[in-house]
C-alpha positions as a Python dict, from the first residue, in 0.01 Angstrom:
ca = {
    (1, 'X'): (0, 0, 0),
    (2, 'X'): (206, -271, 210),
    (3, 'X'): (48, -643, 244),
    (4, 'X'): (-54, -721, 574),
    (5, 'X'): (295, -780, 799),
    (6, 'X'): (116, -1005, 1065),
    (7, 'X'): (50, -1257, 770),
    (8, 'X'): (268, -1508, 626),
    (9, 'X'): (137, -1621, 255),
    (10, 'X'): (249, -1953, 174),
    (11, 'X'): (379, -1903, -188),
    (12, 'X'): (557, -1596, -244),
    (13, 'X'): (581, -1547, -597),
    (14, 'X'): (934, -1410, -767),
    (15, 'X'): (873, -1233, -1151),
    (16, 'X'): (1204, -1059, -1328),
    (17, 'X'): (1045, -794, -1517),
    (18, 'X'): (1288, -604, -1811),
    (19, 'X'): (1132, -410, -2109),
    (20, 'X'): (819, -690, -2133),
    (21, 'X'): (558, -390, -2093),
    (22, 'X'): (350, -635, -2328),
    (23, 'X'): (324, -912, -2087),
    (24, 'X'): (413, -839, -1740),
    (25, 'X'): (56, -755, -1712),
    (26, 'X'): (-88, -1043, -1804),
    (27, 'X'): (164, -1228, -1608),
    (28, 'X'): (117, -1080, -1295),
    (29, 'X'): (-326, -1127, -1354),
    (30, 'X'): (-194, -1472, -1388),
    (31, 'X'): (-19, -1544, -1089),
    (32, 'X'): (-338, -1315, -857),
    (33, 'X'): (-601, -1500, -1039),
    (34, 'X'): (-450, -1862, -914),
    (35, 'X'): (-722, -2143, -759),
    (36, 'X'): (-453, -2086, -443),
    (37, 'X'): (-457, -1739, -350),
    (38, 'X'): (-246, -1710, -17),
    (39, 'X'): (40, -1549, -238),
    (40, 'X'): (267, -1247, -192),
    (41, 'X'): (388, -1147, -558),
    (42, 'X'): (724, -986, -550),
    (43, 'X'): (843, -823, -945),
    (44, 'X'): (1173, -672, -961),
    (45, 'X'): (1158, -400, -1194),
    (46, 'X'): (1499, -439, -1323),
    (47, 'X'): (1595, -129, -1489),
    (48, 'X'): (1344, -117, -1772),
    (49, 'X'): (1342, 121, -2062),
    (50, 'X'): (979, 110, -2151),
    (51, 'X'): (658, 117, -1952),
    (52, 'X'): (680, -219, -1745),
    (53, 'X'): (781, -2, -1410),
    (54, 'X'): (420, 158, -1466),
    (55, 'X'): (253, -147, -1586),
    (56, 'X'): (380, -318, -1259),
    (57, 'X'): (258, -31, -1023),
    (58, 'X'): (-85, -55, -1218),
    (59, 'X'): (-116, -391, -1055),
    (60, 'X'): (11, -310, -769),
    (61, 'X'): (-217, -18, -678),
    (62, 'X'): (-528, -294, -756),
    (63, 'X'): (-393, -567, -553),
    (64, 'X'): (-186, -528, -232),
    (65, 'X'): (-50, -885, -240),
    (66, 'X'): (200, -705, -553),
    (67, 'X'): (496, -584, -420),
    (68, 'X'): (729, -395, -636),
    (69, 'X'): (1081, -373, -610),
    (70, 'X'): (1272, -97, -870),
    (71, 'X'): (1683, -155, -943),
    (72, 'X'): (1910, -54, -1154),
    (73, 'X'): (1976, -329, -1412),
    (74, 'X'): (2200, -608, -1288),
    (75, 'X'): (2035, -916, -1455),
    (76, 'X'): (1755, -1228, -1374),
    (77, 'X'): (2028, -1360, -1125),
    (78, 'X'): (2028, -1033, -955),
    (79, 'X'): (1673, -941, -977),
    (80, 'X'): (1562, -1297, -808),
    (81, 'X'): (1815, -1305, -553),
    (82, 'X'): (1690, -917, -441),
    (83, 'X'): (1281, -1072, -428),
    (84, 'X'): (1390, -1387, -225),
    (85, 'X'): (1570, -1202, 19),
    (86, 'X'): (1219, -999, 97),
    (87, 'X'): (1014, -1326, 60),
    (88, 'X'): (818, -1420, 367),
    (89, 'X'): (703, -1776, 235),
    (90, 'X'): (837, -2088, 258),
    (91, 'X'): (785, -2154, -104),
    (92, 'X'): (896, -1979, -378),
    (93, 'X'): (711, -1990, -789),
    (94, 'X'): (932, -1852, -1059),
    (95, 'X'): (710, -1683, -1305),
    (96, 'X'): (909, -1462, -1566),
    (97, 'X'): (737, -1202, -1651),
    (98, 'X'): (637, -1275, -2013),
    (99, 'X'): (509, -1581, -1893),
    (100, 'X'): (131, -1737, -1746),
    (101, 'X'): (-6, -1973, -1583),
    (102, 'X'): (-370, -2130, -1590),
    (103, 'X'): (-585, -2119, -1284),
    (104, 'X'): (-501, -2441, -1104),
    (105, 'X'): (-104, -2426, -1167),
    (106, 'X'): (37, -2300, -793),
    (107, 'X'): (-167, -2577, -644),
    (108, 'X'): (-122, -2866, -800),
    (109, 'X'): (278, -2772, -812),
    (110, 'X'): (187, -2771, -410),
    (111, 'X'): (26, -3028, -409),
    (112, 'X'): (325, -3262, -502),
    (113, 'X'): (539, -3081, -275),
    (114, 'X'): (335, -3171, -26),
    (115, 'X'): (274, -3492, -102),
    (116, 'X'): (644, -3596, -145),
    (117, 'X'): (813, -3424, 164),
    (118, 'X'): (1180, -3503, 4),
    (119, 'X'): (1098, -3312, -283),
    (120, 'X'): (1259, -3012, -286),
    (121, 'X'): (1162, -2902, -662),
    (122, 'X'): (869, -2939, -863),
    (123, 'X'): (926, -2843, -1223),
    (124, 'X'): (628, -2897, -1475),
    (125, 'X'): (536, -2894, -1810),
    (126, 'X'): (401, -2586, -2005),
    (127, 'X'): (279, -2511, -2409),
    (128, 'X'): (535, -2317, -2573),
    (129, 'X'): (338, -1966, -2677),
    (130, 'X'): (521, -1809, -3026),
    (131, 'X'): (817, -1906, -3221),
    (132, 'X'): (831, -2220, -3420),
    (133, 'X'): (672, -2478, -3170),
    (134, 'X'): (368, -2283, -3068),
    (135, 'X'): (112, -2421, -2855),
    (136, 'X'): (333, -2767, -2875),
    (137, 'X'): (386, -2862, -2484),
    (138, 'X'): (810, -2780, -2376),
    (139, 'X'): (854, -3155, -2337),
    (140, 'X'): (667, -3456, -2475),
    (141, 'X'): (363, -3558, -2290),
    (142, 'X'): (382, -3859, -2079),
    (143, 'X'): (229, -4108, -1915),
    (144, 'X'): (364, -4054, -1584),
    (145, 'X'): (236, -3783, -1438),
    (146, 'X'): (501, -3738, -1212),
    (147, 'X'): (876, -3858, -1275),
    (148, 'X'): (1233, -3808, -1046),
    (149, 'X'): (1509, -3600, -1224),
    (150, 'X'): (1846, -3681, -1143),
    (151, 'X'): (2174, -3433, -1165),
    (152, 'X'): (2264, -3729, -1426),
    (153, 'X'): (1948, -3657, -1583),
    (154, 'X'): (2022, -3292, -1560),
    (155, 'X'): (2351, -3318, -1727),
    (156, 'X'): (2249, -3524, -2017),
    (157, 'X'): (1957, -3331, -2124),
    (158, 'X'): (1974, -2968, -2010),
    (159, 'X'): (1621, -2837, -2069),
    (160, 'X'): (1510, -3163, -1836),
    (161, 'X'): (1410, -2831, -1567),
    (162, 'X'): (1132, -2605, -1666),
    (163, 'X'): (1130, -2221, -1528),
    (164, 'X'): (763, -2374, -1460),
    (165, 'X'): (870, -2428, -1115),
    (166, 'X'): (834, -2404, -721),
    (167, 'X'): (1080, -2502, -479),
    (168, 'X'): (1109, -2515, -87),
    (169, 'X'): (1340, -2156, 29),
    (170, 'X'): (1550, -2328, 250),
    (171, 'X'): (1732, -2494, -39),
    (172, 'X'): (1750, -2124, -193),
    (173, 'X'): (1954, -2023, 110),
    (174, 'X'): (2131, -2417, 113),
    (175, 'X'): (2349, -2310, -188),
    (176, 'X'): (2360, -1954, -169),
    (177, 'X'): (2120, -1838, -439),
    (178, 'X'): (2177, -1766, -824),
    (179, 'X'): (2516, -1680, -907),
    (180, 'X'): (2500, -1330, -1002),
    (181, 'X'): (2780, -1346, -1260),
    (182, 'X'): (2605, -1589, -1510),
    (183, 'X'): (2456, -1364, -1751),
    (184, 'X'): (2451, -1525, -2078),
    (185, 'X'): (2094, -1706, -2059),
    (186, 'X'): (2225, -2022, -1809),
    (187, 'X'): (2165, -1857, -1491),
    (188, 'X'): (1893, -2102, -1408),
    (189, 'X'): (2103, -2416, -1542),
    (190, 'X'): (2385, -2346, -1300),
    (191, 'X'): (2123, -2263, -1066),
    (192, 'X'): (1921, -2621, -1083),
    (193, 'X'): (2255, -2797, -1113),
    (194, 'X'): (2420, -2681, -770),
    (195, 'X'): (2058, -2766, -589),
    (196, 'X'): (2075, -3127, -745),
    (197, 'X'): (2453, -3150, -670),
    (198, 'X'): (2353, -3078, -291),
    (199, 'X'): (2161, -3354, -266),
    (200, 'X'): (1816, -3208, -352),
    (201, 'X'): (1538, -3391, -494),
    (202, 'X'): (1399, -3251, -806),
    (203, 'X'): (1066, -3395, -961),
    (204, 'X'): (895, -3335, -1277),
    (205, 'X'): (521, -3287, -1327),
    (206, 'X'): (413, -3400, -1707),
    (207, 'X'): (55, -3210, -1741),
    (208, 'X'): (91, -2844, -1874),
    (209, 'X'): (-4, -2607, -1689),
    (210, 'X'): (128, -2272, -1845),
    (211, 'X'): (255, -2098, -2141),
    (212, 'X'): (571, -2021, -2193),
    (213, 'X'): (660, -1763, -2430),
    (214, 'X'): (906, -1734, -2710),
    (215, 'X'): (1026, -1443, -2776),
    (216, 'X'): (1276, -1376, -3096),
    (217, 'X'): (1483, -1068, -2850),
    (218, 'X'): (1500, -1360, -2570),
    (219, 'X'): (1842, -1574, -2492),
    (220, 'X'): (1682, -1911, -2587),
    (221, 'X'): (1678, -1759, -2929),
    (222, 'X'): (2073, -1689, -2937),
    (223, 'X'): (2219, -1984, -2975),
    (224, 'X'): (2580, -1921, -2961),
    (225, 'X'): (2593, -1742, -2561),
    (226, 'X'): (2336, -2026, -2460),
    (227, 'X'): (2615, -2281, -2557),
    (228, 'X'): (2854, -2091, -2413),
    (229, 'X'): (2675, -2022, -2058),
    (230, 'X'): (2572, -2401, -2074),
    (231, 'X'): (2915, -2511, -2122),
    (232, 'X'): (3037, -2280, -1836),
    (233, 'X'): (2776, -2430, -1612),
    (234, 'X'): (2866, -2777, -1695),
    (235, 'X'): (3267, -2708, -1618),
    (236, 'X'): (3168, -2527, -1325),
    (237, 'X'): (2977, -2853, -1149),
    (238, 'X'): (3239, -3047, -1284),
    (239, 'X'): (3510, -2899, -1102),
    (240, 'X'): (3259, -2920, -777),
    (241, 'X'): (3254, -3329, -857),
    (242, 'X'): (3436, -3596, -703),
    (243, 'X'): (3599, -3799, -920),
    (244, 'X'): (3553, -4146, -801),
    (245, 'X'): (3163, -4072, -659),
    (246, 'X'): (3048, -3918, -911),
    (247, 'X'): (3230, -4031, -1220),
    (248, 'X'): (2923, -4131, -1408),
    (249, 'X'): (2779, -3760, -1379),
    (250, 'X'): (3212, -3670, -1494),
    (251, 'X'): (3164, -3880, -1810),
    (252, 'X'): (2824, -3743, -1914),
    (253, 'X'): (2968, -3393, -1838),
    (254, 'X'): (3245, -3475, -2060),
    (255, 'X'): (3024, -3591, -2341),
    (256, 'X'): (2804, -3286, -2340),
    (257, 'X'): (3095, -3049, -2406),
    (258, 'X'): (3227, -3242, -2671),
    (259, 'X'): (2894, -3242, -2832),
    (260, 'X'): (2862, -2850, -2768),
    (261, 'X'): (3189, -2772, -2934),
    (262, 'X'): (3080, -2942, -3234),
    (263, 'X'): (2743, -2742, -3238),
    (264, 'X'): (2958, -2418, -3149),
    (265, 'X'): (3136, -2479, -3451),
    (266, 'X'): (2858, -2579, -3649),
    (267, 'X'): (2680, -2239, -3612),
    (268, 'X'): (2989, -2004, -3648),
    (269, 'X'): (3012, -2182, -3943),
    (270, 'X'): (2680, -2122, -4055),
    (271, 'X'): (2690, -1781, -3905),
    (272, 'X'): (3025, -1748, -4089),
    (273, 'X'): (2875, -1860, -4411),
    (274, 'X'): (2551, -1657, -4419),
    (275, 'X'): (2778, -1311, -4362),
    (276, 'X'): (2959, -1424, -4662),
    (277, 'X'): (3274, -1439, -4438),
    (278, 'X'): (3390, -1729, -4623),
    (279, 'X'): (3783, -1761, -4510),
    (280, 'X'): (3615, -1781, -4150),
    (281, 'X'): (3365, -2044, -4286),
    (282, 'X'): (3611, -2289, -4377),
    (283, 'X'): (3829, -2231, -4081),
    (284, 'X'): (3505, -2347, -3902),
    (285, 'X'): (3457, -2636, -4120),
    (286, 'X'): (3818, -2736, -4074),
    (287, 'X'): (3771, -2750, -3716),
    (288, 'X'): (3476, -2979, -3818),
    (289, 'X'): (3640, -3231, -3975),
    (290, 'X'): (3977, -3224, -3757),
    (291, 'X'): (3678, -3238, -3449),
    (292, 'X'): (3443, -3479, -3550),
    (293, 'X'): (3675, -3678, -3840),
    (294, 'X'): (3479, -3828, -4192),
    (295, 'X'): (3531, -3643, -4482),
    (296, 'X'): (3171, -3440, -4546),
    (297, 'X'): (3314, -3102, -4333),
    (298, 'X'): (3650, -3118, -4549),
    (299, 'X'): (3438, -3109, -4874),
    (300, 'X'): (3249, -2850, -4722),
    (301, 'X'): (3547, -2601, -4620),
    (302, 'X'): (3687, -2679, -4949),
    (303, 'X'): (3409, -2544, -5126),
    (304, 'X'): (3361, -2229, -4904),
    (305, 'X'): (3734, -2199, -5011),
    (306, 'X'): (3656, -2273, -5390),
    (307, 'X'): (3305, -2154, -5473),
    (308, 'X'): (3192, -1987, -5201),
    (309, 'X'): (2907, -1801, -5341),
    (310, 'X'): (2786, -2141, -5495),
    (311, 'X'): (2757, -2316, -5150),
    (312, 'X'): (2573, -1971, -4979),
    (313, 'X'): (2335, -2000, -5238),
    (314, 'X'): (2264, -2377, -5168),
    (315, 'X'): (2267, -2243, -4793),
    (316, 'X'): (2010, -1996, -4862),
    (317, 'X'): (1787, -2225, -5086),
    (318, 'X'): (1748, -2504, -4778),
    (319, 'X'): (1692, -2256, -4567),
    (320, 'X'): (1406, -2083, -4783),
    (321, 'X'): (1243, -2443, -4816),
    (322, 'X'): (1253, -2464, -4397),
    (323, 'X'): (1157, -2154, -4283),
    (324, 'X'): (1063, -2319, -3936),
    (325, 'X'): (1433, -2486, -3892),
    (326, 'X'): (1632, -2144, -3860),
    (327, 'X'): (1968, -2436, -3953),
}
């Protein structure tokens, strides 16, 4: 059944779904079950394997404000992109579809949107759900309830944007959406960082208000294409940037791909290493030293060149006694 035309909700509500048949329910209960309830929820079945399509039409059939949108798989970017263009709201709440939010999130998120009319984005904190850091909130708690973000402070600390977050759609359309051909897990970087660039003001709510899950199958949990997408991202603004306005944002930019290639290197390394692929282990470590100078990587590739099985083995004993590291 079709929502009611003649009304326009004031949230609409944009949820991703791909093979999360476990969650999407619970999501979507989530996001109906909010304090606010003049919502339009719009999933994008995205080409699913499993039973999320059904899930999703389960909800639908009980609630008309779920709309349900079925594509062939093209990615978040592409599955976002497809809801907003249906929305009928002037605000849009990302809610990924193994994700859920307590009773009072939507409104309070309103609430500072429409309490600071500059504001274009209101990004807040959530408890991580699974993985190492369960139930631990994304970022540290703090006393101020409600901070500024910057594209400086973007840049120099790239989880500073939670997908906890609602934003005016006029600044959707302002810089043409999410850029459908990020697919490597920094679609939403690139996406926050061309809103800030534009002169959008971004604020961050400190009170959790949501869980966000981790997932060991999800791209926060592959380290090596979420450096690489965040890198891309960061070179892409760059380009965008003018050098003499904006050469403190150029610098910081600069700094955070230097300190990616190290960590790029660091984990092929490791990677390298723990495959017992030891000539590519010390090529790693090479680039190490020659990258970061001091002697300790030099030692290192010399040993994977020497003993190698001796320095897996010390590998694999740290590891054993930090089983919550994963370094």
């Amino acid at each position: 059944m079709r929502p009611d035309v003649g009304h326009t909700p004031l949230v609409t509500i944009v949820t991703p779904a791909f093979n999360t048949v476990q969650y999407v329910g619970r999501a979507i209960t989530s996001a109906l079950n909010q304090s606010m309830p003049d919502v339009e929820v719009i999933v994008v079945d995205d080409g699913s394997t499993d039973g999320t399509l059904a899930a999703i039409e389960r909800c639908a059939a009980r609630d008309t404000r779920v709309r349900v949108i079925a594509q062939p798989n093209g990615g978040v970017s592409k599955a976002r992109n497809r809801a907003i263009a249906e929305a009928r709201a002037p605000y849009i709440a990302l809610l990924d579809s193994d994700d859920e939010w307590m009773p009072h999130y939507l409104e309070r998120q309103l609430n500072v949107l429409v309490r600071v009319p500059d504001c274009a984005v209101v990004t807040r904190n959530a408890f991580n759900r699974g993985g190492a850091f369960d139930g631990q909130p994304f970022w540290p708690l703090s006393a101020n309830e409600i901070t500024p973000l910057s594209l400086l402070d973007m840049v120099e600390h790239e989880d500073s944007v939670c997908i906890m977050s609602v934003f005016r759609r006029d600044m959707h359309q302002a810089i043409g959406g999410w850029d459908e051909s990020f697919r490597g897990g920094s679609e939403d970087y690139d996406f926050w960082l061309r809103a800030a660039a534009r002169g959008f003001a971004f604020a961050r709510a400190a009170t959790p208000l949501s869980y966000y899950q981790r997932r060991p199958d999800s791209m926060s949990a592959r380290p090596l294409p979420m450096l690489a997408g965040i890198a891309a991202s960061l070179r892409k603004l760059r380009d965008r940037l003018d050098a003499g306005r904006d050469a403190a944002v150029i610098e910081a930019i600069e700094r955070k791909l230097a300190q990616f290639h190290h960590e790029r290197l660091a984990t092929e390394a490791k990677d390298a290493l723990r495959a017992r692929d030891f000539a590519t282990a010390s090529q790693r470590f090479d680039e190490l030293r020659r990258h970061c100078g001091g002697a300790k990587f030099g030692v290192i590739a010399a040993w994977s060149r020497l003993a190698p099985s001796s320095l897996a083995w010390i590998d694999s004993k740290r590891r054993s006694m930090r089983p919550e590291a994963g370094s």
